[in-house]
PDB file of N, CA, C and O in Angstrom:
ATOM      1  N   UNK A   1      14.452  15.892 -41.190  1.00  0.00           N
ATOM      2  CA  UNK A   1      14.372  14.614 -40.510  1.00  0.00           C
ATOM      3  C   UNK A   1      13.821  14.846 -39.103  1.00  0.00           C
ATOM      4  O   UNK A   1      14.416  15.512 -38.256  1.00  0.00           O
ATOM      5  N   UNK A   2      12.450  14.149 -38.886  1.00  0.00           N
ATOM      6  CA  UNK A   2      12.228  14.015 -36.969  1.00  0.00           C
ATOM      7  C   UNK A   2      13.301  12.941 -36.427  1.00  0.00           C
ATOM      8  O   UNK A   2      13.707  11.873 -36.884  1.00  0.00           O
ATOM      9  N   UNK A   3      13.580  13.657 -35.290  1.00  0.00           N
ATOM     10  CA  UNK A   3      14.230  12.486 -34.254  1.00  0.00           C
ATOM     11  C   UNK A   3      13.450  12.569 -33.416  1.00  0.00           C
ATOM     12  O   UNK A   3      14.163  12.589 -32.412  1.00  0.00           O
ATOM     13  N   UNK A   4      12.119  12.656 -32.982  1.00  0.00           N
ATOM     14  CA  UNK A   4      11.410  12.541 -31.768  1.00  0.00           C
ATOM     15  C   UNK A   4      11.034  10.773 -31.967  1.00  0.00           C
ATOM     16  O   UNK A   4      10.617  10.283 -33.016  1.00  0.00           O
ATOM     17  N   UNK A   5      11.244  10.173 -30.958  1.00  0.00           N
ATOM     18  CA  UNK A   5      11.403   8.759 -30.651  1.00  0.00           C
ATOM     19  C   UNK A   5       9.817   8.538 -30.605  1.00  0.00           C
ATOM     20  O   UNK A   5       9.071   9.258 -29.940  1.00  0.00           O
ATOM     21  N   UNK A   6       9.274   7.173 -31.597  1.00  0.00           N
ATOM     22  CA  UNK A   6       8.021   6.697 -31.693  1.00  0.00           C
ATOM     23  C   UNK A   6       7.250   6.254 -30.524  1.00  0.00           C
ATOM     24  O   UNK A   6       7.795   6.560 -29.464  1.00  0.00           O
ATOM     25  N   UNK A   7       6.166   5.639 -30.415  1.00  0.00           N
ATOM     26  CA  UNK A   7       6.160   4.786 -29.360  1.00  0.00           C
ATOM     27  C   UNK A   7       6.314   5.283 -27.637  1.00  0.00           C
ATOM     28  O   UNK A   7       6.784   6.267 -27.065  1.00  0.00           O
ATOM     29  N   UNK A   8       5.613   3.959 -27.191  1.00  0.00           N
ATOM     30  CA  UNK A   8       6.041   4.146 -25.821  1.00  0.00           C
ATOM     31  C   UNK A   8       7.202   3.679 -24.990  1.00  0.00           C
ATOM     32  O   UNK A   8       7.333   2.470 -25.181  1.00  0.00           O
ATOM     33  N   UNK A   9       7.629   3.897 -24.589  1.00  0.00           N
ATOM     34  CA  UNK A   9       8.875   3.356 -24.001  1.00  0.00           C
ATOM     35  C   UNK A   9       8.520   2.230 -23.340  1.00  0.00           C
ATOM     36  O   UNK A   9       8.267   2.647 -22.209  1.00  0.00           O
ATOM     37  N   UNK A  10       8.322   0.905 -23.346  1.00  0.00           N
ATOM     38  CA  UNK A  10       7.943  -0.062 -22.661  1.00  0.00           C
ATOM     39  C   UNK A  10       9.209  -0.603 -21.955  1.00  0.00           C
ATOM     40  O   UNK A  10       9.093  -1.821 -22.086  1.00  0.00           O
ATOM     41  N   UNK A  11      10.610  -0.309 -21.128  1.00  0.00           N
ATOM     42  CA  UNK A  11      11.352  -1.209 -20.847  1.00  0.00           C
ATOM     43  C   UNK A  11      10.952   0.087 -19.387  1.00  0.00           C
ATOM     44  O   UNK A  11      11.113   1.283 -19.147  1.00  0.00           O
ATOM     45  N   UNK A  12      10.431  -1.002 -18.825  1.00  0.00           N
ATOM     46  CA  UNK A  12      10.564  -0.315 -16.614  1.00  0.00           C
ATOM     47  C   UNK A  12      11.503  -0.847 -15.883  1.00  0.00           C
ATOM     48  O   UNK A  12      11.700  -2.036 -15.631  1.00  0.00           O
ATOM     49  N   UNK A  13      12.199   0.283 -15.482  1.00  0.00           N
ATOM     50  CA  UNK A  13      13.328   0.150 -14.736  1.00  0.00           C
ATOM     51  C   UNK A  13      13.173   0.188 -13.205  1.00  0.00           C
ATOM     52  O   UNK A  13      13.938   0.828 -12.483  1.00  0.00           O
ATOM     53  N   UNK A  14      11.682  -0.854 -12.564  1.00  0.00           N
ATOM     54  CA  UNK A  14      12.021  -0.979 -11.198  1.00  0.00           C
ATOM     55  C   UNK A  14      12.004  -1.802 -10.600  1.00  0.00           C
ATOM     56  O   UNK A  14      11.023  -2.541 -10.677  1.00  0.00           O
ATOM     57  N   UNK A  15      13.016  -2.097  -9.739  1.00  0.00           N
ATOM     58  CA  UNK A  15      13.669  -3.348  -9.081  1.00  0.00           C
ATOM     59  C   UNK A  15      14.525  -3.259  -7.650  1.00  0.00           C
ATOM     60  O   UNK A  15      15.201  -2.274  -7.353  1.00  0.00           O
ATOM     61  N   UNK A  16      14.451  -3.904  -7.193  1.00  0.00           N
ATOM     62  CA  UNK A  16      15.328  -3.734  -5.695  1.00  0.00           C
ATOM     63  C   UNK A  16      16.787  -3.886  -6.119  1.00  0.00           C
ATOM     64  O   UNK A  16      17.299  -4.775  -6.800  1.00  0.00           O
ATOM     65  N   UNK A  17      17.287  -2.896  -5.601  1.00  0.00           N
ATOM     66  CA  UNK A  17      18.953  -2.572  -5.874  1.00  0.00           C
ATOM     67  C   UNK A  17      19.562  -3.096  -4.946  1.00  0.00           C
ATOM     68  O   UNK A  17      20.723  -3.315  -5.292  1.00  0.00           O
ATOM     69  N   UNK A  18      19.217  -3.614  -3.260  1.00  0.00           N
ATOM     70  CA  UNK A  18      20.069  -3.870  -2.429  1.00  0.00           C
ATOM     71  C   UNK A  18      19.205  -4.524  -1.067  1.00  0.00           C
ATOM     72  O   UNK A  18      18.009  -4.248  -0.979  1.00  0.00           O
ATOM     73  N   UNK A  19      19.509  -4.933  -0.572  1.00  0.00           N
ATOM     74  CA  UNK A  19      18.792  -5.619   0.474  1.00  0.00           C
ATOM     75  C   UNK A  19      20.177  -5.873   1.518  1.00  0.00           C
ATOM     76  O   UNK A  19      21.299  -6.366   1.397  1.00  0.00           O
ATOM     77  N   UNK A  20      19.392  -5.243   2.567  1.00  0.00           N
ATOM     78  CA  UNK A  20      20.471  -5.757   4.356  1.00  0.00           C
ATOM     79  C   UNK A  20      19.732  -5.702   5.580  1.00  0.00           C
ATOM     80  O   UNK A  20      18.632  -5.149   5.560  1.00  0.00           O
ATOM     81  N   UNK A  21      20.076  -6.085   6.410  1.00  0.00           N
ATOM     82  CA  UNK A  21      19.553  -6.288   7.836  1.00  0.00           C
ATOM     83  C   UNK A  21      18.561  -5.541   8.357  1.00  0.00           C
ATOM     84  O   UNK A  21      17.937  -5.919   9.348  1.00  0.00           O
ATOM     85  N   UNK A  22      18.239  -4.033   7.540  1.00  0.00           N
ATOM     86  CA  UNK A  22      17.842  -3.031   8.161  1.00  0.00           C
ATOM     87  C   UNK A  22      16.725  -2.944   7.191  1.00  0.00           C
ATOM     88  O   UNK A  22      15.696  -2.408   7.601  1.00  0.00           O
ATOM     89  N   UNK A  23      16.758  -3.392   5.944  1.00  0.00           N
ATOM     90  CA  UNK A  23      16.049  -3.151   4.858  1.00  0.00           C
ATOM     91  C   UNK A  23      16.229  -3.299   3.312  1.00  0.00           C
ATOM     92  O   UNK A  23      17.075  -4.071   2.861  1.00  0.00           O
ATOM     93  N   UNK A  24      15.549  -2.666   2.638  1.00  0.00           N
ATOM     94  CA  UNK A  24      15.428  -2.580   1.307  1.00  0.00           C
ATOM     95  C   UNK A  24      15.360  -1.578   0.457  1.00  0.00           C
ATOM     96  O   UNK A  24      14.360  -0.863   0.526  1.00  0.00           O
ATOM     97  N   UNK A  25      16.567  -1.228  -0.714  1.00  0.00           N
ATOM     98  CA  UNK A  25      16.560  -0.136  -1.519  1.00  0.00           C
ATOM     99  C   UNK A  25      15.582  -0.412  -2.740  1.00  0.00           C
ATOM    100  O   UNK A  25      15.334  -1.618  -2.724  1.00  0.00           O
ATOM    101  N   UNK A  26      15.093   0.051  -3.523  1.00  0.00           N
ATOM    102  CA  UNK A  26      14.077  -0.039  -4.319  1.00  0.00           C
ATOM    103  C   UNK A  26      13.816   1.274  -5.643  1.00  0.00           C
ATOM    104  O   UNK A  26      13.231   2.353  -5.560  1.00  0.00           O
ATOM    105  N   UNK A  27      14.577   0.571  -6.895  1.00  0.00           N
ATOM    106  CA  UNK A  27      14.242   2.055  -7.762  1.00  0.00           C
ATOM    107  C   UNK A  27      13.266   1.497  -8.344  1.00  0.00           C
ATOM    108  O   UNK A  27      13.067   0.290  -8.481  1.00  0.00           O
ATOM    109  N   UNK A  28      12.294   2.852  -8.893  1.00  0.00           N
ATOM    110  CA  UNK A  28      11.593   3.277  -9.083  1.00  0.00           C
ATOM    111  C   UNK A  28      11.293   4.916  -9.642  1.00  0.00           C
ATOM    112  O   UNK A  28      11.096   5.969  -9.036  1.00  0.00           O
ATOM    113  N   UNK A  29      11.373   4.526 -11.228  1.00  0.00           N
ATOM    114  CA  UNK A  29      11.093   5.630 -12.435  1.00  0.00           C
ATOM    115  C   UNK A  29      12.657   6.251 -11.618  1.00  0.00           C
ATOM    116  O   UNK A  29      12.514   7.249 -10.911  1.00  0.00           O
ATOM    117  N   UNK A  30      13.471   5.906 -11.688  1.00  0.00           N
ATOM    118  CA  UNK A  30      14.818   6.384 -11.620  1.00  0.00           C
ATOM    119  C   UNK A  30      15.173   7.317 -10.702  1.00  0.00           C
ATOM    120  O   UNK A  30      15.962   8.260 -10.758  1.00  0.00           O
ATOM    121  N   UNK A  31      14.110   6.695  -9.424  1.00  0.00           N
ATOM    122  CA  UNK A  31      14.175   7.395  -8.029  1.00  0.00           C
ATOM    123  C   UNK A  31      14.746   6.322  -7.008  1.00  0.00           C
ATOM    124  O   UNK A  31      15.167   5.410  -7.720  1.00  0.00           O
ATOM    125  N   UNK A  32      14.914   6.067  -5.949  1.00  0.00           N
ATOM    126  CA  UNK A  32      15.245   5.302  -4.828  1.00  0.00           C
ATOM    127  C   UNK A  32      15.062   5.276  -3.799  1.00  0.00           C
ATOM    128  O   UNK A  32      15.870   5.890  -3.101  1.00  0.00           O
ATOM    129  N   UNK A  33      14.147   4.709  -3.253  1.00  0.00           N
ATOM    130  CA  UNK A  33      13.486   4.648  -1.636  1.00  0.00           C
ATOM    131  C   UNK A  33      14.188   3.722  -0.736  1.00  0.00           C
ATOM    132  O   UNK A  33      14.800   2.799  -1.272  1.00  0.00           O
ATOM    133  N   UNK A  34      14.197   3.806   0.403  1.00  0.00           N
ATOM    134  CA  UNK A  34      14.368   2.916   1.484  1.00  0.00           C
ATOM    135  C   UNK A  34      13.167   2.290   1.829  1.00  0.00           C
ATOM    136  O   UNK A  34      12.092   2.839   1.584  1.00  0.00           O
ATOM    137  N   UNK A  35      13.229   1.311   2.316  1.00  0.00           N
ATOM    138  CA  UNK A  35      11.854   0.398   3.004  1.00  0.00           C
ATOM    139  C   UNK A  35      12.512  -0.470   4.229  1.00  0.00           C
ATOM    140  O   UNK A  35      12.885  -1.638   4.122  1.00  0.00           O
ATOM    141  N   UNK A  36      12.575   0.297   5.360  1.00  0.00           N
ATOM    142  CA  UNK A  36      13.015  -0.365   6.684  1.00  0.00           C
ATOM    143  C   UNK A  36      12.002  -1.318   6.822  1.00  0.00           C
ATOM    144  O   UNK A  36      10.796  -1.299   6.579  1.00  0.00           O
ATOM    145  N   UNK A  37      12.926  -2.326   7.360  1.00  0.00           N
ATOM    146  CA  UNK A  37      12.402  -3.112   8.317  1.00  0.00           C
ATOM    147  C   UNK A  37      11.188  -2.815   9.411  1.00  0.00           C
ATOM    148  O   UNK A  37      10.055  -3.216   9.677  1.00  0.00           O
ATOM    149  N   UNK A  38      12.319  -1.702   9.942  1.00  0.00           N
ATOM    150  CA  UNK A  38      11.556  -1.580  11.455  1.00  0.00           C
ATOM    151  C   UNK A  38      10.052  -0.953  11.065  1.00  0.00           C
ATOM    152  O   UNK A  38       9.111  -1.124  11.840  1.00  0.00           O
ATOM    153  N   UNK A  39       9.874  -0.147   9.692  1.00  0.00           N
ATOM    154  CA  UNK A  39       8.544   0.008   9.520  1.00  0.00           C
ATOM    155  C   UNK A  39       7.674  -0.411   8.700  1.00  0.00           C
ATOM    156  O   UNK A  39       6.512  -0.032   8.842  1.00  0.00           O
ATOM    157  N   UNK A  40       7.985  -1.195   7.765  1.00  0.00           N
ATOM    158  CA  UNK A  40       7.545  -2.753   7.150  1.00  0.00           C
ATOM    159  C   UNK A  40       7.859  -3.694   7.835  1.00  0.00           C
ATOM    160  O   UNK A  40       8.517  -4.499   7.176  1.00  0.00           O
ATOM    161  N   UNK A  41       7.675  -4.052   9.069  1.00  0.00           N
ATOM    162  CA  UNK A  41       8.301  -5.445   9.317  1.00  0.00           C
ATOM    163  C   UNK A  41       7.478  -7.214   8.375  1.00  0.00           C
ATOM    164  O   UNK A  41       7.842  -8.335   8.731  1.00  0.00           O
ATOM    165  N   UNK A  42       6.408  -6.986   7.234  1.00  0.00           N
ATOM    166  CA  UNK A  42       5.857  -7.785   7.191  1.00  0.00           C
ATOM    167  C   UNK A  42       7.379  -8.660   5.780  1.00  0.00           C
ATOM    168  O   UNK A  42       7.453  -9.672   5.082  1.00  0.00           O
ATOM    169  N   UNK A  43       8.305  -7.374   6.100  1.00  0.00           N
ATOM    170  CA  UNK A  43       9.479  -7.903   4.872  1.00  0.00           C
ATOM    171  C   UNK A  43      10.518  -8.445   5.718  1.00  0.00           C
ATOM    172  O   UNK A  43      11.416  -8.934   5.031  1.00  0.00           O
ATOM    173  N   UNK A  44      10.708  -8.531   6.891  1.00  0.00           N
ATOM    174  CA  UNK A  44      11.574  -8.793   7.679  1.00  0.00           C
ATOM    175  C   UNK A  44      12.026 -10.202   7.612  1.00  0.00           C
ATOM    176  O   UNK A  44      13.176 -10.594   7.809  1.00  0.00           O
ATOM    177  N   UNK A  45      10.786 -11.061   7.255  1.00  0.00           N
ATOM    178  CA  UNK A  45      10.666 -12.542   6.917  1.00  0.00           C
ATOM    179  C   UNK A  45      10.607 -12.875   5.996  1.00  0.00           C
ATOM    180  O   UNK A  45      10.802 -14.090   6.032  1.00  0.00           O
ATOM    181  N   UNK A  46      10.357 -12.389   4.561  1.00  0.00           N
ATOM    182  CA  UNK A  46      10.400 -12.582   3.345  1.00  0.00           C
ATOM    183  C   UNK A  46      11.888 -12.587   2.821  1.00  0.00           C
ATOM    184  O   UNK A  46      12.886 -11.867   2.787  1.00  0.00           O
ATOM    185  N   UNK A  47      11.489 -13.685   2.478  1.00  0.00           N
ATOM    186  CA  UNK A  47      12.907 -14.125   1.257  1.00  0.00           C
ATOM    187  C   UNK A  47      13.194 -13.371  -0.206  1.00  0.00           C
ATOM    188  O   UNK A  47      12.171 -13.038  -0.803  1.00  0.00           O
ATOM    189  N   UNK A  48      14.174 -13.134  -0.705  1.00  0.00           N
ATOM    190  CA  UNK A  48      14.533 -12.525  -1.686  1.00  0.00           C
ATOM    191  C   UNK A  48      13.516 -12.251  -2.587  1.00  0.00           C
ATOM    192  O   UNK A  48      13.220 -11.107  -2.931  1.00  0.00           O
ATOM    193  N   UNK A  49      12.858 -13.464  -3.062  1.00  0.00           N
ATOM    194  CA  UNK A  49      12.285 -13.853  -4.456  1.00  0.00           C
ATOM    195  C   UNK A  49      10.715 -12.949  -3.820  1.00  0.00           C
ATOM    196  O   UNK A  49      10.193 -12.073  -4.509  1.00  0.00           O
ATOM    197  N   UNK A  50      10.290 -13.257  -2.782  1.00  0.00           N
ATOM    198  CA  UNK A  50       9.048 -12.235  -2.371  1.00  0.00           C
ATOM    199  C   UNK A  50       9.444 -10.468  -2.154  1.00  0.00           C
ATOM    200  O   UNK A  50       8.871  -9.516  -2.683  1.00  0.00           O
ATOM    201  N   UNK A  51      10.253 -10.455  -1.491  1.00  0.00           N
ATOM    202  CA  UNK A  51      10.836  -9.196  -1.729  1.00  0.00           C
ATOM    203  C   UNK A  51      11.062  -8.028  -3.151  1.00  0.00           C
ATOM    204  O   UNK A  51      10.915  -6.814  -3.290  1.00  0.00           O
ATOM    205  N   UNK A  52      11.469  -9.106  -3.998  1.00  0.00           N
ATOM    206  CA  UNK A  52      11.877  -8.541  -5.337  1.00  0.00           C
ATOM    207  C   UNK A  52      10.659  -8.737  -6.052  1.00  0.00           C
ATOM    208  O   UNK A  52      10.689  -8.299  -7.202  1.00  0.00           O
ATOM    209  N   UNK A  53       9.567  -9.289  -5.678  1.00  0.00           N
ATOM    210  CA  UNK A  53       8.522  -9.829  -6.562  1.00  0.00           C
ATOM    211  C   UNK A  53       7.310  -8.438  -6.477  1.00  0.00           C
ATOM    212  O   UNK A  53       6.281  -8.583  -5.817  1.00  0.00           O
ATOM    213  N   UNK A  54       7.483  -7.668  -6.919  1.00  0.00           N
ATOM    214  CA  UNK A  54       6.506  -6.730  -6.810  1.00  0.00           C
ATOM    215  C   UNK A  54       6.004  -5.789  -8.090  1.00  0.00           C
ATOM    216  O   UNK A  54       6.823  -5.340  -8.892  1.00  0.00           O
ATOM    217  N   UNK A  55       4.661  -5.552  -8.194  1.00  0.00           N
ATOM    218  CA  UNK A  55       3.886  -4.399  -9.350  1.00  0.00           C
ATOM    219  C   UNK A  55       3.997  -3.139  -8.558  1.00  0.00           C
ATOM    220  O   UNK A  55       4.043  -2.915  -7.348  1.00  0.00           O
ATOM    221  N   UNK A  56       4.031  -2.247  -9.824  1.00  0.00           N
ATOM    222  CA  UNK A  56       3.490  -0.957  -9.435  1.00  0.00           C
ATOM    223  C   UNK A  56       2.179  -0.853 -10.260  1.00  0.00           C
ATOM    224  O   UNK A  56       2.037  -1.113 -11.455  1.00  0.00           O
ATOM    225  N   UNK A  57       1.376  -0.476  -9.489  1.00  0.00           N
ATOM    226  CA  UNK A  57      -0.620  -0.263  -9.713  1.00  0.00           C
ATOM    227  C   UNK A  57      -0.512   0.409  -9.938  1.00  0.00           C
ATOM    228  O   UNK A  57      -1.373   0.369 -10.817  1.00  0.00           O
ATOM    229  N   UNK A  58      -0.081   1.473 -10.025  1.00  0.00           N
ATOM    230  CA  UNK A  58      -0.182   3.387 -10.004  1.00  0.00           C
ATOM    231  C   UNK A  58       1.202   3.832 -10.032  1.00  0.00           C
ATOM    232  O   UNK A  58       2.199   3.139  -9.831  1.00  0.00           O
ATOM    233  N   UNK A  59       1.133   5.277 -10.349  1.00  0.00           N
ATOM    234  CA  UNK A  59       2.450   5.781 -10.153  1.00  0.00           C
ATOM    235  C   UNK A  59       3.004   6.085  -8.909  1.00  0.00           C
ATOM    236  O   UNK A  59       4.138   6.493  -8.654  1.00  0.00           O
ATOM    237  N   UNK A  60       1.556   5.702  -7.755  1.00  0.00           N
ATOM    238  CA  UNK A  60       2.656   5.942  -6.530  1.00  0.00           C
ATOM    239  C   UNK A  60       2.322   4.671  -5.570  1.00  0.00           C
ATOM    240  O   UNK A  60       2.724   4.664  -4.406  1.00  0.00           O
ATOM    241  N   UNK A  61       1.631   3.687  -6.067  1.00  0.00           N
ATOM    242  CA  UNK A  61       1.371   2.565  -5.108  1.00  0.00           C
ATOM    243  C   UNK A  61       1.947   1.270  -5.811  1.00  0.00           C
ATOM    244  O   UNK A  61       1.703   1.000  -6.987  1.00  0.00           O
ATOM    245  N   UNK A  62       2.621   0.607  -5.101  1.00  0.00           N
ATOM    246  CA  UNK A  62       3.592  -0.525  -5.020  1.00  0.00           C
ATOM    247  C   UNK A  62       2.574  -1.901  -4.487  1.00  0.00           C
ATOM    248  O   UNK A  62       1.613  -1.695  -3.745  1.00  0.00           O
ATOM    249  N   UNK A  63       2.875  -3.069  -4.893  1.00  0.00           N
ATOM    250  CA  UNK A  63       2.120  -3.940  -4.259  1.00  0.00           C
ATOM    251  C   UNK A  63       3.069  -5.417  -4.716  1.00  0.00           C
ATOM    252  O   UNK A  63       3.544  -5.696  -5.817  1.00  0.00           O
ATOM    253  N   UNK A  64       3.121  -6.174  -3.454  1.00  0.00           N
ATOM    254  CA  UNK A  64       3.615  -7.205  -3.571  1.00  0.00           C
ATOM    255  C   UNK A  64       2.979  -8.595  -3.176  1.00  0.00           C
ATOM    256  O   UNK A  64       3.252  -9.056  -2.067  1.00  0.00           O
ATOM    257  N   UNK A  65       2.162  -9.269  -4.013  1.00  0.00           N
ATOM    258  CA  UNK A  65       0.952 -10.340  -4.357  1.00  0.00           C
ATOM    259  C   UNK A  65       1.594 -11.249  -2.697  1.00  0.00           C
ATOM    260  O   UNK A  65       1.383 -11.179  -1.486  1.00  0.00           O
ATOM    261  N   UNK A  66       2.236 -11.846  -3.417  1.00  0.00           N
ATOM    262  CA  UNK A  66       2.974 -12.793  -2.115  1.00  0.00           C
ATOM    263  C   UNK A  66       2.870 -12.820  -0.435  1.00  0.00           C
ATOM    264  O   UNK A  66       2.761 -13.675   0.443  1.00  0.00           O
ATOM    265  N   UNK A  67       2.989 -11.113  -0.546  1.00  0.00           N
ATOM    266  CA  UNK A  67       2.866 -11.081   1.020  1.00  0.00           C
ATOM    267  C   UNK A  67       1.515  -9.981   1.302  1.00  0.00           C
ATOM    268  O   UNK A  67       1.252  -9.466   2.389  1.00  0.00           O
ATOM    269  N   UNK A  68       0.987  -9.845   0.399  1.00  0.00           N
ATOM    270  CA  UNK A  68      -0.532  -9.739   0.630  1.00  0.00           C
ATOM    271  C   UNK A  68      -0.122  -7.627   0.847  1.00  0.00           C
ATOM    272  O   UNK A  68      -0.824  -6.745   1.342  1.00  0.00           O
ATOM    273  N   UNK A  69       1.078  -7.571   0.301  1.00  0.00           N
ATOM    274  CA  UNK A  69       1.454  -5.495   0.993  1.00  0.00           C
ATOM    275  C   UNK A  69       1.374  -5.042   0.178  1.00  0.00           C
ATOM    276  O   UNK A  69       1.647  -5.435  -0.957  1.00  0.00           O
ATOM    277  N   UNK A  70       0.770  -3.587   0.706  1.00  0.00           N
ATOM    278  CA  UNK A  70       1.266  -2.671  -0.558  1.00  0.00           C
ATOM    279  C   UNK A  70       1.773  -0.851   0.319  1.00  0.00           C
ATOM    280  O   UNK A  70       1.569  -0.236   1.365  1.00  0.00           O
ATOM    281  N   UNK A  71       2.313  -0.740  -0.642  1.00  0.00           N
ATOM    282  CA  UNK A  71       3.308   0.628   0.031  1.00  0.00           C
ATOM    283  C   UNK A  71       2.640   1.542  -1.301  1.00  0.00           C
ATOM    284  O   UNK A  71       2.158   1.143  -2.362  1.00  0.00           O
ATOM    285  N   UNK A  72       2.825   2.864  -0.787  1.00  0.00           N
ATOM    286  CA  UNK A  72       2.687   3.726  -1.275  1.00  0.00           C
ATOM    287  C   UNK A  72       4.077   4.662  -1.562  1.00  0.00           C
ATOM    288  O   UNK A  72       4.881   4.573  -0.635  1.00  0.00           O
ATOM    289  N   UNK A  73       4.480   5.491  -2.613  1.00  0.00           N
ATOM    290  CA  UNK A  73       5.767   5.555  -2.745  1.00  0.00           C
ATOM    291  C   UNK A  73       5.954   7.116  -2.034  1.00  0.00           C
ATOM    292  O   UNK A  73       7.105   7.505  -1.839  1.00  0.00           O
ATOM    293  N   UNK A  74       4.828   7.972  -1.665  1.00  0.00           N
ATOM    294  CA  UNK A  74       5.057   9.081  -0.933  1.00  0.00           C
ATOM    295  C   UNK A  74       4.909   8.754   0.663  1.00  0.00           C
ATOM    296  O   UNK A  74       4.695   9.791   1.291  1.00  0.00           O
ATOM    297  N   UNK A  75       4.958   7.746   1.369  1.00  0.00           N
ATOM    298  CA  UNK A  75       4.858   7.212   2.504  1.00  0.00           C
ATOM    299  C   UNK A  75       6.478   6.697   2.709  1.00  0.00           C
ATOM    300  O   UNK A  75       6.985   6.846   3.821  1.00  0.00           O
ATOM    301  N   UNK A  76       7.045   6.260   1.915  1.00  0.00           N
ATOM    302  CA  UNK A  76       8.598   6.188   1.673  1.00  0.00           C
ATOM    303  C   UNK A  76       9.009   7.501   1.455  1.00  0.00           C
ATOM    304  O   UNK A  76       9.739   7.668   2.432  1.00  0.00           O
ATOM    305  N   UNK A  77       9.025   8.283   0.984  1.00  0.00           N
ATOM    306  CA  UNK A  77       9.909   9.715   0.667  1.00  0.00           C
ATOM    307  C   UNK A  77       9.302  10.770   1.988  1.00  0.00           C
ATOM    308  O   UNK A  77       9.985  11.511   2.695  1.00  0.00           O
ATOM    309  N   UNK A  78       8.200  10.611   2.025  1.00  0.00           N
ATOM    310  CA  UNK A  78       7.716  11.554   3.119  1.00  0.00           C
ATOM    311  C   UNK A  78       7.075  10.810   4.484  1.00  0.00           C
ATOM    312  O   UNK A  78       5.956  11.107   4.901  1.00  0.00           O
ATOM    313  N   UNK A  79       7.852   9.898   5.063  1.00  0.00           N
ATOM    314  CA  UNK A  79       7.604   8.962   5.928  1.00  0.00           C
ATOM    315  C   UNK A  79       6.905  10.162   6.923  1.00  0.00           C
ATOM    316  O   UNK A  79       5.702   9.922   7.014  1.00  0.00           O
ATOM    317  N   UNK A  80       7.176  11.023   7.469  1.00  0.00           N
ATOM    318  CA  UNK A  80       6.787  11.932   8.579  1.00  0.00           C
ATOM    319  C   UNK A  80       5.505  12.480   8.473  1.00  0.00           C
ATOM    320  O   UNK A  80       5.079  13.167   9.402  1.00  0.00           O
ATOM    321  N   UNK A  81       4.771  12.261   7.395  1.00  0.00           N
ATOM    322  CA  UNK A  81       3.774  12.736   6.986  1.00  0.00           C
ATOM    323  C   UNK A  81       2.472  11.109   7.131  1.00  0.00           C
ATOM    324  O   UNK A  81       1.275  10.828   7.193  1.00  0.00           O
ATOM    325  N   UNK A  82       3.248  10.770   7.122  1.00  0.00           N
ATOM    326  CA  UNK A  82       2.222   9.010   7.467  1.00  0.00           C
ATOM    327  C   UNK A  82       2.996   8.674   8.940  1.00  0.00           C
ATOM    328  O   UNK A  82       3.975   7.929   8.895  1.00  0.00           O
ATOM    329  N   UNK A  83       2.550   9.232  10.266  1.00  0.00           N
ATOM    330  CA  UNK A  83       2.966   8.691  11.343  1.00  0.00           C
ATOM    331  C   UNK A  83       2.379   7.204  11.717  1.00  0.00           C
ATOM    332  O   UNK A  83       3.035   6.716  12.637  1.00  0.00           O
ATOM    333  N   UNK A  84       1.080   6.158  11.146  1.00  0.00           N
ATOM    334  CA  UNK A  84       0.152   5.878  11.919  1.00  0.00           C
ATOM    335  C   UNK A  84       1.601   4.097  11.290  1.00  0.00           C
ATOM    336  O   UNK A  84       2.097   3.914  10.178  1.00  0.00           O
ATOM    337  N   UNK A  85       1.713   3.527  12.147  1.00  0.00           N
ATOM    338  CA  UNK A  85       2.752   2.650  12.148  1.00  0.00           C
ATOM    339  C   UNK A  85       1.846   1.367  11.470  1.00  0.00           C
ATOM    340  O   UNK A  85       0.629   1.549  11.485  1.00  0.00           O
ATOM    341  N   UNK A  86       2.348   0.050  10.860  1.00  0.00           N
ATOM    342  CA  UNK A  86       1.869  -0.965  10.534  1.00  0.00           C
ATOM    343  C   UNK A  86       2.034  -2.224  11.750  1.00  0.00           C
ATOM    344  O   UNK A  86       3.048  -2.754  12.204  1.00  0.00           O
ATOM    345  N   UNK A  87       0.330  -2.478  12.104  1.00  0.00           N
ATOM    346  CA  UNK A  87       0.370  -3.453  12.811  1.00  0.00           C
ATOM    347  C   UNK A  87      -0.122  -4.719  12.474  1.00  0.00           C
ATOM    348  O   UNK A  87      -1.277  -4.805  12.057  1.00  0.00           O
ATOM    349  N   UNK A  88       0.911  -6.188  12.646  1.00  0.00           N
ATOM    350  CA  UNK A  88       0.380  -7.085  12.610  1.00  0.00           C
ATOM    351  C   UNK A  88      -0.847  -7.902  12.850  1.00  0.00           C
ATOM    352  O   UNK A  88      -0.863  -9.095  12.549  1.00  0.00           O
TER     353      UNK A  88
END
């Protein structure tokens, strides 16, 4: 008997886990980033439903239609390595 599982796994598990004053938690392929405020501020004003409303394009770029952003997911894990800040 095979037990190797058919198919592709089509159920994606990424979604914002938590939201507060400071920011936004966010899994992704069963990882978890932060997304401050202070260095996204274009989320600072966005309401839940824009916040939570987002594709992943790629396996490492994030994009959220609504507010016109997109993040990259090694700019979250390795913030120190992308010094150049987002300006309005």
């Amino acid at each position: 008997m095979n037990l190797e599982p058919h198919g592709v796994n089509t159920l994606i598990n990424n979604c914002v886990t938590n939201i507060c004053s400071f920011g936004f938690w966010i899994l992704i392929d069963e990882k978890e980033y932060f997304v401050p405020f202070s260095d996204y501020p274009v989320f600072k004003k966005a309401n839940i439903e824009q916040i939570t409303n987002f594709r992943q394009l790629s396996p490492n770029q994030l994009h959220w239609q609504s507010l016109d952003c997109d993040i990259e997911l090694s700019a979250l894990e390795f913030p120190h390595q992308f010094p150049l800040m987002y300006q309005p």
